[in-house]
mmCIF file of the protein (N, C-alpha, C, O) and its ligand, coordinates in Angstrom:
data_MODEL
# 
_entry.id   MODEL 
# 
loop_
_entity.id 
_entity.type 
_entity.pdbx_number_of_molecules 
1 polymer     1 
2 non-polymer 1 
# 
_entity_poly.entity_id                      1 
_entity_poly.type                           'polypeptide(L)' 
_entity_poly.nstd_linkage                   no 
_entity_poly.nstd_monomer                   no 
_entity_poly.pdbx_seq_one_letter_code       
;(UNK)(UNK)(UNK)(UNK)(UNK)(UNK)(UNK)(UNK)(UNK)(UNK)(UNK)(UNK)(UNK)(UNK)(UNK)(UNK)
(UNK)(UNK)(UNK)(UNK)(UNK)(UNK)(UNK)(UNK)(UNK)(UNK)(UNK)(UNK)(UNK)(UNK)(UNK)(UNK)
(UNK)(UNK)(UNK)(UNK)(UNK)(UNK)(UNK)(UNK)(UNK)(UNK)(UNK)(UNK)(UNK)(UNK)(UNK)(UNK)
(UNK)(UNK)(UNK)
;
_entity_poly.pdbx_seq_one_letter_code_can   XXXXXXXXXXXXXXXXXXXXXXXXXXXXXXXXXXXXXXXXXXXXXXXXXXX 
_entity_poly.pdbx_strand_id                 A 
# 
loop_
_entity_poly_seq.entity_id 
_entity_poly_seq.num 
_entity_poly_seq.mon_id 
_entity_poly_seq.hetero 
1 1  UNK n 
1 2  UNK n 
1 3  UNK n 
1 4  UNK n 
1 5  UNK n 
1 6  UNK n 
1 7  UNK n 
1 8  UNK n 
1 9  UNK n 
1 10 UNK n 
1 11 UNK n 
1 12 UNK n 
1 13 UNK n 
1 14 UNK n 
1 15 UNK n 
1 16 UNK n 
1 17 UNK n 
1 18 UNK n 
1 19 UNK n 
1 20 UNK n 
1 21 UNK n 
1 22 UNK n 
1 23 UNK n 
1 24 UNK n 
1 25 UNK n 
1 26 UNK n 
1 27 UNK n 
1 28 UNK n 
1 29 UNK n 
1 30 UNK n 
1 31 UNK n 
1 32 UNK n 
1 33 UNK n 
1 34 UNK n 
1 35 UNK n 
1 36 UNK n 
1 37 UNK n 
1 38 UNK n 
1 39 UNK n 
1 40 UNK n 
1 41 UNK n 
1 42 UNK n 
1 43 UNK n 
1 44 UNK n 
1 45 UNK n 
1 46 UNK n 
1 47 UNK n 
1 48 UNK n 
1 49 UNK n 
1 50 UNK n 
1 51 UNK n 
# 
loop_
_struct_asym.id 
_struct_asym.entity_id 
A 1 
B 2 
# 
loop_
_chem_comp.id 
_chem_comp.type 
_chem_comp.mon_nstd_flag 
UNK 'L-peptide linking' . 
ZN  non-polymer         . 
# 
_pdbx_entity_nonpoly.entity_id   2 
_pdbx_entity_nonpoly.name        ? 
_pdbx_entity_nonpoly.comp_id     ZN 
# 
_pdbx_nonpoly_scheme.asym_id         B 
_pdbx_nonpoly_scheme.entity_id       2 
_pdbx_nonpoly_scheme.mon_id          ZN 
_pdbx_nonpoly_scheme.ndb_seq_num     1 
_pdbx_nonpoly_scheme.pdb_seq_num     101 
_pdbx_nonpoly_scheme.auth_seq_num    101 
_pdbx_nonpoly_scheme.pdb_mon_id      ZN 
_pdbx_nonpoly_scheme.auth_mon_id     ZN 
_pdbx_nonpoly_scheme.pdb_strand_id   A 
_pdbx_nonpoly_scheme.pdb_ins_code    . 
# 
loop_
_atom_site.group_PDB 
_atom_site.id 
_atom_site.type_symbol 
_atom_site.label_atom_id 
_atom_site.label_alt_id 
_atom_site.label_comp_id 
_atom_site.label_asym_id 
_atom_site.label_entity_id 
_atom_site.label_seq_id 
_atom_site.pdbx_PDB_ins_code 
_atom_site.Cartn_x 
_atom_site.Cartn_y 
_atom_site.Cartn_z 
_atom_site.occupancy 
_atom_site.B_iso_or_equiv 
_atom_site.pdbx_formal_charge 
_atom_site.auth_seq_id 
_atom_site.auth_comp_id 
_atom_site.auth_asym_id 
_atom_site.auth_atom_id 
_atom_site.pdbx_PDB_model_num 
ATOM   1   N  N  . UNK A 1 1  ? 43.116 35.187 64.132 1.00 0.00 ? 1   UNK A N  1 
ATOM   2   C  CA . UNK A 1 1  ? 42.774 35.148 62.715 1.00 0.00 ? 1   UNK A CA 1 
ATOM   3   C  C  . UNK A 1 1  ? 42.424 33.725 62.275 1.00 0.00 ? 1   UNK A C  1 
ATOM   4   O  O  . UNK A 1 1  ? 41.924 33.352 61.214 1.00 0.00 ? 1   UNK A O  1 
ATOM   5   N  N  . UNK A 1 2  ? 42.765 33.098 63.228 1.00 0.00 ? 2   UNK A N  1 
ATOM   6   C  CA . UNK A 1 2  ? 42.747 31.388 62.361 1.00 0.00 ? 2   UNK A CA 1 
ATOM   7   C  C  . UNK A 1 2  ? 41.307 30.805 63.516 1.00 0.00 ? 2   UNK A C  1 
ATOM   8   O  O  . UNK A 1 2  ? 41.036 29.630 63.763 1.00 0.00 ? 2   UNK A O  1 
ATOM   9   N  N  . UNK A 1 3  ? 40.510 32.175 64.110 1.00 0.00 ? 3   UNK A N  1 
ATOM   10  C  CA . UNK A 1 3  ? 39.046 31.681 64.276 1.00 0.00 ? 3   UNK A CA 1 
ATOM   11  C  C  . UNK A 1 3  ? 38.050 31.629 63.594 1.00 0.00 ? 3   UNK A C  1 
ATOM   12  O  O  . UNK A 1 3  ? 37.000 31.787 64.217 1.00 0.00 ? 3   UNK A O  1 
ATOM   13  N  N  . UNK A 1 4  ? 37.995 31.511 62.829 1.00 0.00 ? 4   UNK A N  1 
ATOM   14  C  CA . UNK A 1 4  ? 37.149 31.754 61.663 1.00 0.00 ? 4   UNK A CA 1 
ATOM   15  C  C  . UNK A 1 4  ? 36.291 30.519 61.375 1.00 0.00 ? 4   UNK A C  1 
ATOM   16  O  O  . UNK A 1 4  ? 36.921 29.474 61.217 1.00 0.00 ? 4   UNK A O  1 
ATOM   17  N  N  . UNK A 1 5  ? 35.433 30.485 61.314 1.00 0.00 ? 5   UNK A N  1 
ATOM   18  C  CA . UNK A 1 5  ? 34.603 29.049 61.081 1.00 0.00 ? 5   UNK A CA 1 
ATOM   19  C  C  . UNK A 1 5  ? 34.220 28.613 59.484 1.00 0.00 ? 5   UNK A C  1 
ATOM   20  O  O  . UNK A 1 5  ? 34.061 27.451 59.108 1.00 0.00 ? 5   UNK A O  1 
ATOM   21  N  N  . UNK A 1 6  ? 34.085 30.104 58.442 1.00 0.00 ? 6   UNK A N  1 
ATOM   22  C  CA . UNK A 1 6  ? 33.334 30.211 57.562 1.00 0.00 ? 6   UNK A CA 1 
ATOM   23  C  C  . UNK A 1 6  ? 34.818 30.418 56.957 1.00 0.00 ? 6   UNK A C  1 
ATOM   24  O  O  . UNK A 1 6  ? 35.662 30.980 57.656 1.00 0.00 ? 6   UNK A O  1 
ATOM   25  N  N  . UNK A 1 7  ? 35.163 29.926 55.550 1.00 0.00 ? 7   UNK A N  1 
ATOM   26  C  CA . UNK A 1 7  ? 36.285 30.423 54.482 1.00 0.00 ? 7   UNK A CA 1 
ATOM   27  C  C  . UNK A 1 7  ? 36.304 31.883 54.245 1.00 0.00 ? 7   UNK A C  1 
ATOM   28  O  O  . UNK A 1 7  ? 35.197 32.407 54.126 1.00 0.00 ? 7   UNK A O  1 
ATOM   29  N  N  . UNK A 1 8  ? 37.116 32.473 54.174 1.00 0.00 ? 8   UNK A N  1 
ATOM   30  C  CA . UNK A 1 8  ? 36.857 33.506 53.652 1.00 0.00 ? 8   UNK A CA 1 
ATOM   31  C  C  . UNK A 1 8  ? 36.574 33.464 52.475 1.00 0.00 ? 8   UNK A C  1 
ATOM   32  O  O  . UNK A 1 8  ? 36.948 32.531 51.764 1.00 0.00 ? 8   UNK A O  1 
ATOM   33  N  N  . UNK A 1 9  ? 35.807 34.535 52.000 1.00 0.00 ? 9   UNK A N  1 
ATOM   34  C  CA . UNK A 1 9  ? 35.129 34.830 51.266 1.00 0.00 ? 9   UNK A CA 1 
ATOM   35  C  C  . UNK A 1 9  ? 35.308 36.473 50.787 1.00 0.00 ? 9   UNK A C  1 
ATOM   36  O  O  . UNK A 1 9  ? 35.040 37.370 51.586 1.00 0.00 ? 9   UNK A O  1 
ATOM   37  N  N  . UNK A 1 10 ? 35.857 36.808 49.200 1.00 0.00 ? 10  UNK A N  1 
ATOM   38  C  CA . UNK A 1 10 ? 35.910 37.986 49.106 1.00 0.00 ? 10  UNK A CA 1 
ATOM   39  C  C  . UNK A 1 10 ? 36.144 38.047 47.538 1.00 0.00 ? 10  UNK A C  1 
ATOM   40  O  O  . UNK A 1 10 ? 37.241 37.999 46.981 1.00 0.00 ? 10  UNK A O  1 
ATOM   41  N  N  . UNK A 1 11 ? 34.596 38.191 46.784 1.00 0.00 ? 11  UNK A N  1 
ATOM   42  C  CA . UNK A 1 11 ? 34.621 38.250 45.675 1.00 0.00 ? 11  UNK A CA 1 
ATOM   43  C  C  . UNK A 1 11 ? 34.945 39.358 44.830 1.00 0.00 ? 11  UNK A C  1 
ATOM   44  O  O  . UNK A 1 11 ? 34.299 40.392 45.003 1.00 0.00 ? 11  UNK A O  1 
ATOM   45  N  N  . UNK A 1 12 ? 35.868 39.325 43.909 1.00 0.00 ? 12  UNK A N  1 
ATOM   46  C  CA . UNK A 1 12 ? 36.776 39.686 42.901 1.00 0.00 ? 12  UNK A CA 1 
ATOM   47  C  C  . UNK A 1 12 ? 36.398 40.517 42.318 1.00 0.00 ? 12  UNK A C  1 
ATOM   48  O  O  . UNK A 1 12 ? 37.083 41.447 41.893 1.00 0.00 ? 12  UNK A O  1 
ATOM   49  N  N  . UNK A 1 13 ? 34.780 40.309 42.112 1.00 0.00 ? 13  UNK A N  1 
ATOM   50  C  CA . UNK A 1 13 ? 33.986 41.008 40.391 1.00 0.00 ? 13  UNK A CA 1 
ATOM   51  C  C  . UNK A 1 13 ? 33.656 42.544 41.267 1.00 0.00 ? 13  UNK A C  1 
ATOM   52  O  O  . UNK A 1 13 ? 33.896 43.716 40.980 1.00 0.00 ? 13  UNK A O  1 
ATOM   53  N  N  . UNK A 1 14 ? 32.896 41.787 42.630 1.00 0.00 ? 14  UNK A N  1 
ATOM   54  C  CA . UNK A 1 14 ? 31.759 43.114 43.145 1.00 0.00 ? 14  UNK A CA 1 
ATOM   55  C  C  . UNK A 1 14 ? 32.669 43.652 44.328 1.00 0.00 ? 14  UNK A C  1 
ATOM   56  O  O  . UNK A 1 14 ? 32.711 44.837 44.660 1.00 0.00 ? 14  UNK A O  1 
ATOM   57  N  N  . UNK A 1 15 ? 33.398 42.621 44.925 1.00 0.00 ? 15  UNK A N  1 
ATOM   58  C  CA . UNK A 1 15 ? 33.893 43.268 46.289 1.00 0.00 ? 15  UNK A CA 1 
ATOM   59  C  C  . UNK A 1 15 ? 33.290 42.465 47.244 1.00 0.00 ? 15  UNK A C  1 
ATOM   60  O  O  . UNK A 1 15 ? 33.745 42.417 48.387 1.00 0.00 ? 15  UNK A O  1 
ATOM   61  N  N  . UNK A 1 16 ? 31.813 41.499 46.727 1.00 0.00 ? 16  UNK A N  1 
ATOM   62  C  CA . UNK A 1 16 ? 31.086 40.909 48.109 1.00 0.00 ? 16  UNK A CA 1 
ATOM   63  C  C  . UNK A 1 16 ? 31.772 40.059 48.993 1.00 0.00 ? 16  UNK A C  1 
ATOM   64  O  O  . UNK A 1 16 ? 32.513 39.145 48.632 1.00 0.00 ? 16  UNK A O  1 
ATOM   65  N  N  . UNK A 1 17 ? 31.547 40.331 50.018 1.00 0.00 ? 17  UNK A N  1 
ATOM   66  C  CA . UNK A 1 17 ? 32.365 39.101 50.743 1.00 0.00 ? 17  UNK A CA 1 
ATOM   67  C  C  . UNK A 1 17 ? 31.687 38.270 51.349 1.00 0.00 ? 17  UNK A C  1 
ATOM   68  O  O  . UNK A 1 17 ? 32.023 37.777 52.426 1.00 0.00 ? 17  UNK A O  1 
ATOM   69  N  N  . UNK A 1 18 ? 30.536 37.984 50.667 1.00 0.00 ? 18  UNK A N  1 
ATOM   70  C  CA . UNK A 1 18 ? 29.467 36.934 51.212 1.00 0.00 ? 18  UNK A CA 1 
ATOM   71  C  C  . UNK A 1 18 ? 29.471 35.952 50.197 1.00 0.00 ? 18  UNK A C  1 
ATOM   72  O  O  . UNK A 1 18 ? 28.499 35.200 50.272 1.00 0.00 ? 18  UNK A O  1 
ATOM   73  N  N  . UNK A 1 19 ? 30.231 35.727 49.300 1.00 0.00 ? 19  UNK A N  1 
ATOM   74  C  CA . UNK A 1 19 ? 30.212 34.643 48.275 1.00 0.00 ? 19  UNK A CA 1 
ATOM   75  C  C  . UNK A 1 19 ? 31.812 34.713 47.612 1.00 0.00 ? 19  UNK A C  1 
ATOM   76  O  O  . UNK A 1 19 ? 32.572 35.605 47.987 1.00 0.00 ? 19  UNK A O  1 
ATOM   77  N  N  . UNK A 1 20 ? 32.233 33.716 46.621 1.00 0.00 ? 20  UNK A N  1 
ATOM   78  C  CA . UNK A 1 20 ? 33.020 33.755 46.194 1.00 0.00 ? 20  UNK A CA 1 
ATOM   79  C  C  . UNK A 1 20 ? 32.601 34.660 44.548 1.00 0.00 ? 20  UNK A C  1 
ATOM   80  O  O  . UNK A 1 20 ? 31.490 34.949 44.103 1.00 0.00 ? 20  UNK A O  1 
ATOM   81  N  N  . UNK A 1 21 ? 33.981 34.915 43.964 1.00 0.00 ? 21  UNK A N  1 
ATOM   82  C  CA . UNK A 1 21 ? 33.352 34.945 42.517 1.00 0.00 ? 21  UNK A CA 1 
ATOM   83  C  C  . UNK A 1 21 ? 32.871 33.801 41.462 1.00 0.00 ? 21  UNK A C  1 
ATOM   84  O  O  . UNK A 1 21 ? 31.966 34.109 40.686 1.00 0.00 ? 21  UNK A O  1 
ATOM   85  N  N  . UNK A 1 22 ? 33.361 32.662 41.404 1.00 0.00 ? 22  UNK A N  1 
ATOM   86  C  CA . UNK A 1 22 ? 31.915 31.664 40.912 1.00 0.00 ? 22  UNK A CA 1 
ATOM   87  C  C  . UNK A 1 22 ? 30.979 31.916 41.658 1.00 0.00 ? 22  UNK A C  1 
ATOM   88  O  O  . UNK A 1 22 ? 30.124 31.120 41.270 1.00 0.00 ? 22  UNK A O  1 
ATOM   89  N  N  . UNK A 1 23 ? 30.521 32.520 42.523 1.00 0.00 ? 23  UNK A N  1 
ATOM   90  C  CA . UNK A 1 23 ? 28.933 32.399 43.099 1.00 0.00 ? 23  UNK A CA 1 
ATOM   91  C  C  . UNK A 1 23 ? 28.889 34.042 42.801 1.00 0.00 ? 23  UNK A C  1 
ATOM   92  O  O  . UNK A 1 23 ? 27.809 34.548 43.108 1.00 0.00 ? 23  UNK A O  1 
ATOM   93  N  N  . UNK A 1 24 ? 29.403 34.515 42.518 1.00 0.00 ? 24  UNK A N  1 
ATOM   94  C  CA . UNK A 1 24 ? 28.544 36.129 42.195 1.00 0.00 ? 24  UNK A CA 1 
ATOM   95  C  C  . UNK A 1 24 ? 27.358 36.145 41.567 1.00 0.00 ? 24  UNK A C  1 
ATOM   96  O  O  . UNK A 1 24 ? 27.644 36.006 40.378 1.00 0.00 ? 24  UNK A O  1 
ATOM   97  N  N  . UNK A 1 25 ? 26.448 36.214 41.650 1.00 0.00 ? 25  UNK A N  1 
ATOM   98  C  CA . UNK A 1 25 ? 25.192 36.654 40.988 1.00 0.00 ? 25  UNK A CA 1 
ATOM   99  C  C  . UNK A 1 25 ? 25.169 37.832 40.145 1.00 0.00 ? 25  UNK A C  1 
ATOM   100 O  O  . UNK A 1 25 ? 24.293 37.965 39.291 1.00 0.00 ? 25  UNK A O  1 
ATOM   101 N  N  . UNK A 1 26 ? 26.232 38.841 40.360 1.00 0.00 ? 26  UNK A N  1 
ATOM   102 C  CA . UNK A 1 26 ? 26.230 40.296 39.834 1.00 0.00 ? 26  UNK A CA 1 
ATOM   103 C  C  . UNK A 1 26 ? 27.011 39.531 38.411 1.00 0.00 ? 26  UNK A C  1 
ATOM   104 O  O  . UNK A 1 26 ? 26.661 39.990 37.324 1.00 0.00 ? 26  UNK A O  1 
ATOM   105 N  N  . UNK A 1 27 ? 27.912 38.537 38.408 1.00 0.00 ? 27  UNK A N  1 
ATOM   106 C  CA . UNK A 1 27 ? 28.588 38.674 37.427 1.00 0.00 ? 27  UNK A CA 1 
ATOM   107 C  C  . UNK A 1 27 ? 28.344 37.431 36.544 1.00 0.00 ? 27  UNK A C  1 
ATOM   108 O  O  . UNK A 1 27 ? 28.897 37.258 35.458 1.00 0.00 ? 27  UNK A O  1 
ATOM   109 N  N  . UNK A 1 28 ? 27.389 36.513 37.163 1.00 0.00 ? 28  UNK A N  1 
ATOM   110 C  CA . UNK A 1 28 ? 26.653 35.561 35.939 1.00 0.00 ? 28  UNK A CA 1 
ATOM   111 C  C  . UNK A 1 28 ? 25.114 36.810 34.907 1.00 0.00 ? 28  UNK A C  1 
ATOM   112 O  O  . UNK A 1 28 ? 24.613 36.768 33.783 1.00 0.00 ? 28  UNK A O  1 
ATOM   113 N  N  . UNK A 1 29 ? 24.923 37.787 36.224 1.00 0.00 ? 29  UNK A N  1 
ATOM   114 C  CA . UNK A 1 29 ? 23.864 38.824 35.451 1.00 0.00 ? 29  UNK A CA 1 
ATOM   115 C  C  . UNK A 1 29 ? 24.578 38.988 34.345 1.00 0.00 ? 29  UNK A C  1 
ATOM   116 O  O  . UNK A 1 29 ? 24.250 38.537 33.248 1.00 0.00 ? 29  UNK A O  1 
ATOM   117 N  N  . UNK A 1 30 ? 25.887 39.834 34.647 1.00 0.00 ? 30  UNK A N  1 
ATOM   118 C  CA . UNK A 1 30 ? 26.156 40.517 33.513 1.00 0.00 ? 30  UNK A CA 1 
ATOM   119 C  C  . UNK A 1 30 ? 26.912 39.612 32.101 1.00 0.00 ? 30  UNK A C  1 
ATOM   120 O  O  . UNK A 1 30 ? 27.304 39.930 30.978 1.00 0.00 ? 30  UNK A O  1 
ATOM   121 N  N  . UNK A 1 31 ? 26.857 38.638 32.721 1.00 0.00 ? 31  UNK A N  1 
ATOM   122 C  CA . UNK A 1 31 ? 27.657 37.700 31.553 1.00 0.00 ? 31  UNK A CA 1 
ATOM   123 C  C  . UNK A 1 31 ? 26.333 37.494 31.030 1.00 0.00 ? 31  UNK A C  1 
ATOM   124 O  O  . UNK A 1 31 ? 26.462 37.665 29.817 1.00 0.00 ? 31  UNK A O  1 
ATOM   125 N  N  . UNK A 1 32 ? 25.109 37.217 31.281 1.00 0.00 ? 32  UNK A N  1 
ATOM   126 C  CA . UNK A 1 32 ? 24.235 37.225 30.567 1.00 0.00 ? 32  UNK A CA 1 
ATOM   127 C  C  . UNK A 1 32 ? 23.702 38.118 29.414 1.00 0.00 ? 32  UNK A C  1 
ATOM   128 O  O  . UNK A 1 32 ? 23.443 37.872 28.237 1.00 0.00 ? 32  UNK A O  1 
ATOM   129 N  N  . UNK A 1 33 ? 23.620 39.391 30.270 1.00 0.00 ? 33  UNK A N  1 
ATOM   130 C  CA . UNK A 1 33 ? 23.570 40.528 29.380 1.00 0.00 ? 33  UNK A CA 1 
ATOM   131 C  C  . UNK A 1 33 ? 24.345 40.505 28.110 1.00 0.00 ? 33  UNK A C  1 
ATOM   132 O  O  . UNK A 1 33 ? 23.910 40.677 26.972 1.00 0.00 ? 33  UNK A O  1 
ATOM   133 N  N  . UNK A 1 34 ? 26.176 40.144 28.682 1.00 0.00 ? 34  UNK A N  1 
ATOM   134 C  CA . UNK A 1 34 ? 26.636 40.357 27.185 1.00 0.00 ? 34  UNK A CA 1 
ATOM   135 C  C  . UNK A 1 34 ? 26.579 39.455 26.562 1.00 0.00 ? 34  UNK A C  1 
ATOM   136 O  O  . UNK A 1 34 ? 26.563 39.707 25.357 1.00 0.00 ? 34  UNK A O  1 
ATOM   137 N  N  . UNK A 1 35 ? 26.509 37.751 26.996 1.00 0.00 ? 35  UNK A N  1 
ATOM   138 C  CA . UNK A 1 35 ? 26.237 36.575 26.026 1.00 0.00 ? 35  UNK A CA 1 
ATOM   139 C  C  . UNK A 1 35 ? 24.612 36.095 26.280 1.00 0.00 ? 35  UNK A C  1 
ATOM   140 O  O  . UNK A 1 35 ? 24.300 35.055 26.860 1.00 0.00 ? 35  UNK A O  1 
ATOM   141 N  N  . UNK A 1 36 ? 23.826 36.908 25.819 1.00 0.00 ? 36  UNK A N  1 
ATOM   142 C  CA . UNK A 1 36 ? 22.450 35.629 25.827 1.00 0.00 ? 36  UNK A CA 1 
ATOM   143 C  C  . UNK A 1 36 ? 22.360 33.947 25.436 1.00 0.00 ? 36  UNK A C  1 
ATOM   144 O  O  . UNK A 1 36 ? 22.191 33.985 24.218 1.00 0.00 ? 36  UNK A O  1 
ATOM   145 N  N  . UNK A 1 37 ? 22.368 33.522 25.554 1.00 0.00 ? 37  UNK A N  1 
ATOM   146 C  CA . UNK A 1 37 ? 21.895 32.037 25.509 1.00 0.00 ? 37  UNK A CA 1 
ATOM   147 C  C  . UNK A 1 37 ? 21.054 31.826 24.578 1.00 0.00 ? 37  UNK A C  1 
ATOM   148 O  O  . UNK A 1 37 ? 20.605 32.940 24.307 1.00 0.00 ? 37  UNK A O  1 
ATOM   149 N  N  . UNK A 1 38 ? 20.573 31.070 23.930 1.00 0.00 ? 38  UNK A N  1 
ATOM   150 C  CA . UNK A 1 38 ? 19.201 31.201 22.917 1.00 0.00 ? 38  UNK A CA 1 
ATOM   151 C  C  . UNK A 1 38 ? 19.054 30.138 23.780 1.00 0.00 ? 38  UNK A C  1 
ATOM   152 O  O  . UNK A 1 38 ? 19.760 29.255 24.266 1.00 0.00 ? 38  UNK A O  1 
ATOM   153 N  N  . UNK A 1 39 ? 17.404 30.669 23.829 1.00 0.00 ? 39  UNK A N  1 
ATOM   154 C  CA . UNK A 1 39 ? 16.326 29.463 24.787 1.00 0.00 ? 39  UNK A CA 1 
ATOM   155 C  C  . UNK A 1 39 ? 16.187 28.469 24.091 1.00 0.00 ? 39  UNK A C  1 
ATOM   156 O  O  . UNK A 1 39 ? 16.144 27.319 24.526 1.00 0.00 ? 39  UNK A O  1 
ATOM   157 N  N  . UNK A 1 40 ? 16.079 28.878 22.651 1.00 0.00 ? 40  UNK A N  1 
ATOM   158 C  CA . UNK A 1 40 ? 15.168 27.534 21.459 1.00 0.00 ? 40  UNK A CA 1 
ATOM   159 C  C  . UNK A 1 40 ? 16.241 27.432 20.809 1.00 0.00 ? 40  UNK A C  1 
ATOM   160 O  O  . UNK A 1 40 ? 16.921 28.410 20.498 1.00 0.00 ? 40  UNK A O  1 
ATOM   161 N  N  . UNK A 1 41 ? 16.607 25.908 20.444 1.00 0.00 ? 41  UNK A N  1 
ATOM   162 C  CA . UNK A 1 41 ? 17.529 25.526 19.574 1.00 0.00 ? 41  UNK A CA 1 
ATOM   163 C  C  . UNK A 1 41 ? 17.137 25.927 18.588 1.00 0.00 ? 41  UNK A C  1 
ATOM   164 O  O  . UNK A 1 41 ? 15.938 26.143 18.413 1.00 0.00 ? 41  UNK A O  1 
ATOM   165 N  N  . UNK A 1 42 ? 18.227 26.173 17.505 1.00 0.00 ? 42  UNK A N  1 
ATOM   166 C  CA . UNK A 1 42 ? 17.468 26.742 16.030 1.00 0.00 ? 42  UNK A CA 1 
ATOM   167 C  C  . UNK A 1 42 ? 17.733 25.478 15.104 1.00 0.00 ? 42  UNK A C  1 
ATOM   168 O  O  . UNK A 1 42 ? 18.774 24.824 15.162 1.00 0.00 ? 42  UNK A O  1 
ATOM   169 N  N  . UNK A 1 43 ? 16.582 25.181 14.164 1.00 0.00 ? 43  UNK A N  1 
ATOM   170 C  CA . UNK A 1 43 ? 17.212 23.706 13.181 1.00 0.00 ? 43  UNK A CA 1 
ATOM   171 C  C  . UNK A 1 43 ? 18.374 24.641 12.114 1.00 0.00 ? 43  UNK A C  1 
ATOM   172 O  O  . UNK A 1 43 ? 18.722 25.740 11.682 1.00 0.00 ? 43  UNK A O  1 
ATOM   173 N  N  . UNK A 1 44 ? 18.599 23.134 12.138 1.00 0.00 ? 44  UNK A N  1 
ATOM   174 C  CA . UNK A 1 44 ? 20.330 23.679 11.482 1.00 0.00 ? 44  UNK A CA 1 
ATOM   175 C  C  . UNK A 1 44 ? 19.910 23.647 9.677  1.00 0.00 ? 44  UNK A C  1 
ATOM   176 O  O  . UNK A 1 44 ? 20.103 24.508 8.818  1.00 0.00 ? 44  UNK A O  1 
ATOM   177 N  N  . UNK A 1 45 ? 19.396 22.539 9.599  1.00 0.00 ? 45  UNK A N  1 
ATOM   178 C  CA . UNK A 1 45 ? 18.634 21.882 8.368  1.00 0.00 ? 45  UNK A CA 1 
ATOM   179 C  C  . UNK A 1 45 ? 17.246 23.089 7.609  1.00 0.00 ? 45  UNK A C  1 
ATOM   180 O  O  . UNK A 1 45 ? 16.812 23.305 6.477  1.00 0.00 ? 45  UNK A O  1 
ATOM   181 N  N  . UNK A 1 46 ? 16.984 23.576 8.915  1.00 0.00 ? 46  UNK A N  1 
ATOM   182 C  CA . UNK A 1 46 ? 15.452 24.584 8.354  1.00 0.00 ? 46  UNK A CA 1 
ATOM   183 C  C  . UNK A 1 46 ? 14.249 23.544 8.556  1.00 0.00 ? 46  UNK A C  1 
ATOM   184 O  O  . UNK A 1 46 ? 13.061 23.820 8.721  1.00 0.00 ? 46  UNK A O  1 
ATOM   185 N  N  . UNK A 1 47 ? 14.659 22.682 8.518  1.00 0.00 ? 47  UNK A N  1 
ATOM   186 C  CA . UNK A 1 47 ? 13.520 21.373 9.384  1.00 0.00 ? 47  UNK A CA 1 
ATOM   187 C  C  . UNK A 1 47 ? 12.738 21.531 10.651 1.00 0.00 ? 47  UNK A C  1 
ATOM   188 O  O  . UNK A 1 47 ? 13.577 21.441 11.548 1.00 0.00 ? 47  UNK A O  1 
ATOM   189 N  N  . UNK A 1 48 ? 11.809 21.681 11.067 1.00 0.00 ? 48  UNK A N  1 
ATOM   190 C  CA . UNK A 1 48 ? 11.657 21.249 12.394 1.00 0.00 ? 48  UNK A CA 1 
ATOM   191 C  C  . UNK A 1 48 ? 12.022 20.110 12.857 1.00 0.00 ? 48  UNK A C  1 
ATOM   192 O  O  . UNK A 1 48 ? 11.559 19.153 12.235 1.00 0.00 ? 48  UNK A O  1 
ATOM   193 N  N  . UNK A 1 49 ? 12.936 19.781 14.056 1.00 0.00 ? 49  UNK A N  1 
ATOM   194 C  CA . UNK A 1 49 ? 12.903 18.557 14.691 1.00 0.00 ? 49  UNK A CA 1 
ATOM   195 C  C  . UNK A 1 49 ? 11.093 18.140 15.379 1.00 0.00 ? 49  UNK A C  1 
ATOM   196 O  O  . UNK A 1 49 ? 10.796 17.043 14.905 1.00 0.00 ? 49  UNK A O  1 
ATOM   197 N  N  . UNK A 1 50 ? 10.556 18.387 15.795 1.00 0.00 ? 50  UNK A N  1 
ATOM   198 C  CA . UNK A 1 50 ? 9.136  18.503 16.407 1.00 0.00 ? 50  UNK A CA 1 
ATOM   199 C  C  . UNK A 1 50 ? 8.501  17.991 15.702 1.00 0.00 ? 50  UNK A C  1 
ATOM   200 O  O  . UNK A 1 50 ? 7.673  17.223 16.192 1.00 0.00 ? 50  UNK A O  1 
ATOM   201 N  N  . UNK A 1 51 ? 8.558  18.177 13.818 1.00 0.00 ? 51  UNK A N  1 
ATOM   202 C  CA . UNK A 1 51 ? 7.229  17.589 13.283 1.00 0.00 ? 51  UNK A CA 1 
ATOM   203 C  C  . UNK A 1 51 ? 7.674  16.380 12.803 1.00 0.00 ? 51  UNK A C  1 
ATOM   204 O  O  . UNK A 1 51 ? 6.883  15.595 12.280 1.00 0.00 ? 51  UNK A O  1 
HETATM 205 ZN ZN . ZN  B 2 .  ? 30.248 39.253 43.710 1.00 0.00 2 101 ZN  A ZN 1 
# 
């Protein structure tokens, strides 16, 4: 058991055991889904910063 070259690896979210869960891809997707990000800052003022 202690041949192992690679860490184990056995993520939490999906079950993968090819990554950890910070590296899940399935579960930064879905954190996306439920928190979007806004691409464009919004002015706070109603100003454009730009012009
Ligand atoms: Zn995963």
């Amino acid at each position: 058991m202690l041949h192992s070259d690679n860490p184990a690896k056995c993520c939490s979210y999906c079950g993968g055991r090819d990554h950890d869960y910070e590296d899940c891809l399935k579960r930064k997707a879905d954190a996306e889904k439920q928190a979007p990000t806004p691409r464009e800052p919004q002015p706070v003022d109603g100003r454009s910063p730009l012009n």
